[in-house]
C-alpha positions as MATLAB code, in Angstrom:
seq = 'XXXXXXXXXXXXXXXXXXXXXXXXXXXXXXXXXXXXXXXXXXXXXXXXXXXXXXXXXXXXXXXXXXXXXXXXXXXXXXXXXXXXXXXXXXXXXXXXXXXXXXXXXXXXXXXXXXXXXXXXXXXXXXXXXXXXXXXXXXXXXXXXXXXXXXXXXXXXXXXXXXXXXXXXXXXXXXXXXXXXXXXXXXXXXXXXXXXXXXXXXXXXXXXXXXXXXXXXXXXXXXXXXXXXXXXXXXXXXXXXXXXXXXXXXX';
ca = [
      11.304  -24.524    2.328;
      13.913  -25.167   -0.422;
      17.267  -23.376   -0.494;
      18.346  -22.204   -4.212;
      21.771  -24.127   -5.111;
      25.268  -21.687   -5.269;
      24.316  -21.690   -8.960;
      21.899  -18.995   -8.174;
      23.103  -17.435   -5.458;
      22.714  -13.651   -5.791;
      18.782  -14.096   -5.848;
      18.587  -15.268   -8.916;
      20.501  -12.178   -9.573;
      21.439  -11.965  -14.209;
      20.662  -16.030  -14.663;
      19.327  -15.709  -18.323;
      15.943  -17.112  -18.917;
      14.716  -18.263  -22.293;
      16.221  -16.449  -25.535;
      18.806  -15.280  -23.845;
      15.887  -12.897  -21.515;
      16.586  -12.867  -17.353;
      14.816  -15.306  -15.427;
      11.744  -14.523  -14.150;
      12.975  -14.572  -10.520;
      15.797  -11.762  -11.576;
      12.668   -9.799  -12.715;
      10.840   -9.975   -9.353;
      13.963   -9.521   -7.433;
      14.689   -6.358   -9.693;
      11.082   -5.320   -8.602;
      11.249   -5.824   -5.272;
      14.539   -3.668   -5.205;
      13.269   -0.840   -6.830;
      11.079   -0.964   -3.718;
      13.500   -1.396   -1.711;
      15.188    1.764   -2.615;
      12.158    4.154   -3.244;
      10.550    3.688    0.215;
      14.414    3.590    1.525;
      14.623    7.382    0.092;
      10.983    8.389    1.592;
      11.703    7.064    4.828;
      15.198    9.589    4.906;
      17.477    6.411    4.970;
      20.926    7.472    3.628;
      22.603    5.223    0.920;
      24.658    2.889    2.929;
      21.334    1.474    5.343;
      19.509    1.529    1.679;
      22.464   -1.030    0.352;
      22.454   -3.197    3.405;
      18.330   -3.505    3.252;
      18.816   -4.321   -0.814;
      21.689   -6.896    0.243;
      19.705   -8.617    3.581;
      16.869   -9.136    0.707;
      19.170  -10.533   -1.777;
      21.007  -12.767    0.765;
      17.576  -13.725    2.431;
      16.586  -15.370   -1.483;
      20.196  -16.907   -2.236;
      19.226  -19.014    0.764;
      15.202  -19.478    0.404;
      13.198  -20.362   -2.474;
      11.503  -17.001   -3.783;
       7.448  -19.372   -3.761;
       8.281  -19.739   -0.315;
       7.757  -15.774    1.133;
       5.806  -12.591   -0.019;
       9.210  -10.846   -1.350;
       7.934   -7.430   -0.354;
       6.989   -8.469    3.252;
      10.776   -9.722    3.067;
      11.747   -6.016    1.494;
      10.213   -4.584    4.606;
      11.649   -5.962    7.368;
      14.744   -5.632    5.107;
      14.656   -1.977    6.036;
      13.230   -2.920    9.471;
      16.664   -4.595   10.506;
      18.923   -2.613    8.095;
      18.166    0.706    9.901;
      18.872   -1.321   12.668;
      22.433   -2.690   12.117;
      23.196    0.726   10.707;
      21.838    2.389   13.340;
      19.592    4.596   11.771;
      16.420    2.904   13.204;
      12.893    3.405   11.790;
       9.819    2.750   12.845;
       6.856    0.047   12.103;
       4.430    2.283   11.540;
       6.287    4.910    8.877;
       7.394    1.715    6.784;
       4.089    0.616    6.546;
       2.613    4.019    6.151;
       5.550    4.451    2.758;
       4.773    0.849    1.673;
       1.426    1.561    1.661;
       1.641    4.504   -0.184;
       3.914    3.072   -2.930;
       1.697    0.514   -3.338;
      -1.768    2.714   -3.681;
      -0.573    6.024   -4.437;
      -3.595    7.418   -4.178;
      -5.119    6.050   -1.081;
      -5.291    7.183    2.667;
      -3.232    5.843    5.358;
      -3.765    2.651    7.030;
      -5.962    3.367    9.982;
      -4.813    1.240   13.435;
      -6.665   -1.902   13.041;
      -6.614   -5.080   13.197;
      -5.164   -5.004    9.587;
      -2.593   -2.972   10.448;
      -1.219   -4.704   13.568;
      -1.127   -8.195   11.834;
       0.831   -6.015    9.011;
       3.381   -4.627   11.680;
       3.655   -8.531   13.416;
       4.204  -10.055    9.962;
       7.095   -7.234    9.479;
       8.908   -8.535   13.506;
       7.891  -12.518   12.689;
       9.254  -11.969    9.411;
      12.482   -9.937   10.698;
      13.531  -12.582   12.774;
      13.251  -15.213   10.146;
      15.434  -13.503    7.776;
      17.635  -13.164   11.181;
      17.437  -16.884   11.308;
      18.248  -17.791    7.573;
      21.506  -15.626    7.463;
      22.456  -16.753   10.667;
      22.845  -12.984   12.427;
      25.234  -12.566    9.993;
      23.744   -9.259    8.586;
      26.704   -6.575    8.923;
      28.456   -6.127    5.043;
      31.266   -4.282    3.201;
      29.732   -2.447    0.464;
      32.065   -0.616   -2.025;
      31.146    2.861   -0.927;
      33.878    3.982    0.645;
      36.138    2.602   -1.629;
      34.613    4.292   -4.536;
      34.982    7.224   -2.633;
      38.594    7.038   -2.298;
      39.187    6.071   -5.745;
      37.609    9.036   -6.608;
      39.492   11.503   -4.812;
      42.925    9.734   -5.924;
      41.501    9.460   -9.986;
      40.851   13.595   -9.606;
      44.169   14.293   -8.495;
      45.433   12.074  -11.611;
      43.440   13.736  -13.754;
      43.555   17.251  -15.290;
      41.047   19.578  -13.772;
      39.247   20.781  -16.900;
      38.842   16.889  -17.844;
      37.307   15.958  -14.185;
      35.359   19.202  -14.209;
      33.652   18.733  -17.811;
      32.654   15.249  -17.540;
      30.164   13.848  -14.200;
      31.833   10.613  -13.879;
      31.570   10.681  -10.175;
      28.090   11.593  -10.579;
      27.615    8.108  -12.845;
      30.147    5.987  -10.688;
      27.504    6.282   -7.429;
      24.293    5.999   -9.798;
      26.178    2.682  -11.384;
      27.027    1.591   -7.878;
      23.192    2.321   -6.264;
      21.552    0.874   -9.253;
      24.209   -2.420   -8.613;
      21.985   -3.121   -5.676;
      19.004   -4.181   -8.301;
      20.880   -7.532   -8.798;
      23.275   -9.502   -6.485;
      26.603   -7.859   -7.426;
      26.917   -7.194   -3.871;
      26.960  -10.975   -3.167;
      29.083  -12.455   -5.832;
      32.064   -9.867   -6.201;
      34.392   -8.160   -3.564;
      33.327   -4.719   -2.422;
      36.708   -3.027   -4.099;
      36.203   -4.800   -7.034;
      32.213   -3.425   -7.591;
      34.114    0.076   -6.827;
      36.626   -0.336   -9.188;
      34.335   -1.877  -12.086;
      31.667    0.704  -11.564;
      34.760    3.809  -11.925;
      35.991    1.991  -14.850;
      32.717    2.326  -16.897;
      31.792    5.688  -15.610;
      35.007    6.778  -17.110;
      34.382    4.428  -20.466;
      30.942    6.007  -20.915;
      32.427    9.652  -21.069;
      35.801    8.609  -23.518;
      38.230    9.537  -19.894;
      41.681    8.833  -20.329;
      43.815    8.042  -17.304;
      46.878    9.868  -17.897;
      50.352    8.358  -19.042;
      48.182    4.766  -18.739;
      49.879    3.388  -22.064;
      52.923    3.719  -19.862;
      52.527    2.343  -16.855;
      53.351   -1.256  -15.587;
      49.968   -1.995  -14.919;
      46.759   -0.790  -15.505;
      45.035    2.468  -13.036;
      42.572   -0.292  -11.553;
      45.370   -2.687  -11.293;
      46.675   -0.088   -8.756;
      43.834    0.186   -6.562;
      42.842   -3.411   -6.279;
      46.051   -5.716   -7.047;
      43.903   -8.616   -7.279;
      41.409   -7.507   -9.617;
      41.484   -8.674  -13.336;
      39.940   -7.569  -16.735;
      37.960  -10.809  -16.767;
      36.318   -9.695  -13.245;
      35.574   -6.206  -14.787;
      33.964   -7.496  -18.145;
      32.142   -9.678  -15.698;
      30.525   -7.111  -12.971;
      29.843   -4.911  -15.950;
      27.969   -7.116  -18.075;
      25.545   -7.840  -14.686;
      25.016   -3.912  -14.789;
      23.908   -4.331  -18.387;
      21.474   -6.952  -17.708;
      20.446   -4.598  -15.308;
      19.728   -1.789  -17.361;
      18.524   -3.772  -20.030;
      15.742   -5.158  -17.448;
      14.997   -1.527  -16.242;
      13.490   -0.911  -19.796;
      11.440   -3.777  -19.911;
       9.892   -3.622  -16.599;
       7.490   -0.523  -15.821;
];
């Protein structure tokens, strides 16, 4: 069992591979999280248990080599003990029954064999491994409810026809959930994510934060003092690899 260097902590999260190309264990993780957040969605989990499943996973492979564990058995009793710790607790049974309808869309449900029990005991065994590897420590800040907040403070700032016309809260939660596809969550603070993710939202659409040229310091500046332009660039090139994977991968 061989634990990955801080190097490529993150699970392997935007390290480039050849040509400039992600590694190949960004690609699987990217995979894997898709997963993660499809079967999240079928089995009714709301978006903050979804992020702490996608985070467990990616915290589970900065620690473990990614040859050493089936990575979807991993995703699984990701949402196993996520819906745990946020306490909206799912059963064995309906992850397998999802997971086994992502994975054959067009096949029956797993009838209760012997199959299926050594499926459900691989999902506990493995649960309290990952336990194990991140030492309990599986409770995290994730950037929701600061996005949130910075929300509601950027639409008082701006004017209502510009907030109205444009859905840049719409594209500041789809930057943040899609964030989750590579380990953003593990190498930058919570409000910074927030922050970076608001910043290109309002980028994409050409949004202007009023009387900015005059202010002391920048609108992001205000809402997280420690946050820098160099940490912004950085969280949203990761997004970009992110996308950029998304179109290679089917």
């Amino acid at each position: 069992m061989e634990a990955f260097g801080p190097g490529t902590c993150g699970g392997g999260g935007e390290t480039p591979g050849t040509e400039g190309r992600p590694a190949p264990e960004a690609r699987v993780h990217f995979r894997v999280t898709r997963f993660i957040m499809e079967a999240g969605v079928k089995l009714g989990m709301q978006s903050i248990p979804i992020a702490t499943a996608c985070t467990i996973y990616h915290k589970f492979f900065c620690e473990i080599n990614l040859d050493a564990y089936d990575p979807y058995l991993v995703a699984m009793s990701s949402l196993y003990l996520a819906g745990k710790v946020e306490e909206q607790h799912l059963r064995t049974r309906d992850i397998i029954n999802v997971s086994n309808r992502y994975f054959h869309p067009g096949g029956e449900p797993l009838e209760l064999d012997s199959r299926f029990w050594e499926l459900r005991d691989s999902i506990v065994q493995c649960e309290l491994l990952v336990l194990r590897v991140l030492r309990f420590q599986v409770s995290f800040q994730h950037p929701h409810k600061y996005l949130l907040h910075y929300l509601i403070s950027l639409k008082n700032w701006l004017n209502r026809y510009s907030w109205q016309r444009t859905p840049v809260s719409v594209t500041a939660w789809a930057l943040l959930r899609d964030s989750y596809h590579g380990g953003l969550c593990l190498r930058f603070r919570a409000q910074h994510i927030a922050v970076a993710v608001l910043h290109l939202a309002l980028q994409a659409y050409g949004v202007e934060v009023p009387a900015e040229a005059e202010a002391e310091k920048p609108w992001w500046q205000v809402f997280s003092e420690d946050l820098t332009k160099p940490i912004i660039d950085n969280i949203v090139s990761d997004l970009i690899q992110i996308y950029t994977m998304d179109t290679e991968i089917p």
